[in-house]
C-alpha positions in Angstrom: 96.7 107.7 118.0 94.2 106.2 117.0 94.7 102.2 115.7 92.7 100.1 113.4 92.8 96.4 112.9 91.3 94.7 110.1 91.3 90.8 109.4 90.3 90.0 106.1 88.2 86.6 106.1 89.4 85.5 108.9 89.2 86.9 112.7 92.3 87.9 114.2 92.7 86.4 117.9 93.2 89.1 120.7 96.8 88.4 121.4 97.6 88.9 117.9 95.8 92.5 118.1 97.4 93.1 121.6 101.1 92.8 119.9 99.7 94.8 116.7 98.5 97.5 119.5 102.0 97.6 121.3 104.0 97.7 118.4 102.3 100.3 116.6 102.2 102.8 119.5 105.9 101.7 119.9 106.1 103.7 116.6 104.7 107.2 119.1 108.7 107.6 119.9 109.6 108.7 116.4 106.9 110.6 115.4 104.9 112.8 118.3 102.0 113.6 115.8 101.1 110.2 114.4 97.2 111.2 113.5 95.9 107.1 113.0 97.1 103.9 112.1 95.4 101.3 109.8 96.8 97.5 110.1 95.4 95.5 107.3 96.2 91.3 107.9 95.1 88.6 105.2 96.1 85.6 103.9 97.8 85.7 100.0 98.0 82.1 99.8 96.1 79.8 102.2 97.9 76.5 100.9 101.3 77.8 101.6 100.0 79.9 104.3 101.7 82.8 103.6 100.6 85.9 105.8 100.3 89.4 104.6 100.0 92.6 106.8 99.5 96.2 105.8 100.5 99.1 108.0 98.8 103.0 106.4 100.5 105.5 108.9 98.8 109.2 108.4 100.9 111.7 109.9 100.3 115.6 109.3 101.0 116.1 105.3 101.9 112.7 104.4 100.4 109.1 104.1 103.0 106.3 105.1 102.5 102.7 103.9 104.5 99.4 104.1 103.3 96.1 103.5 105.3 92.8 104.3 104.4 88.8 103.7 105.7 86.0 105.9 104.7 82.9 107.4 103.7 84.6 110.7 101.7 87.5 110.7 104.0 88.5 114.3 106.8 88.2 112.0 105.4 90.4 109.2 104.3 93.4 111.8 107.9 93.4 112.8 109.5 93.9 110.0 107.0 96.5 108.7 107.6 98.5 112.2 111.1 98.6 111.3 110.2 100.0 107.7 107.6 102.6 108.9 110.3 104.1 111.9 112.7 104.4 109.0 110.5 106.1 106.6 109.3 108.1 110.0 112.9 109.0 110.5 113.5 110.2 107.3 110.5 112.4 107.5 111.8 114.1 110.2 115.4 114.4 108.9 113.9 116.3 106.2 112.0 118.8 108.3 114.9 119.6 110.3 117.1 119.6 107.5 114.8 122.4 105.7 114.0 124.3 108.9 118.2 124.5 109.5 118.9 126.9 106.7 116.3 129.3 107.3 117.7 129.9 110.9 121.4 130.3 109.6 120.2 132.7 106.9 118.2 134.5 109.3 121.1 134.6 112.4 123.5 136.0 109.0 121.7 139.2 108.6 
């Protein structure tokens, strides 16, 4: 899979991409066919510092996004990991939920 990182005005530090890196491939268990990842980090409010990070997931038919603000950007990648392997469950629940009829049809006849 391949991963992007993009730090808008600002540069990211490499420990912050390392943990992006890790925790995006961690996302490799759900789905086996996970084309590319984007990772999108800015800043929405430098005086509060509130952090914003933007995870576009392409998988084979389907774009997944999530997007998540905080005060940490190691916070916000957390929490859309979470979202993304739920949405990535779901996608499969629905491919094995339409492939399972088919078969029973096809064992009936």
């Amino acid at each position: 899979m391949k991963i992007s990182i993009t730090a808008r005005k600002f540069k990211a530090h490499d420990s912050l991409k390392d943990f992006i890196t890790s925790e995006v491939s961690s996302l490799e268990k759900f789905n086996d066919s996970i084309l590319g990842a984007e990772v999108i980090l800015s800043y929405v409010n430098n005086k509060e510092s509130v952090k914003s990070a933007e995870i576009i997931l392409q998988v084979p038919g389907q774009t997944l996004t999530a997007t998540e603000s905080t005060d940490d950007f190691k916070k916000s990648i957390a929490a859309i990991v979470e979202k993304i392997s739920r949405q990535l469950d779901k996608v499969k629940t629905k491919k094995v939920s339409r492939v399972k009829p088919t078969l029973i049809e096809n064992d009936q006849d």
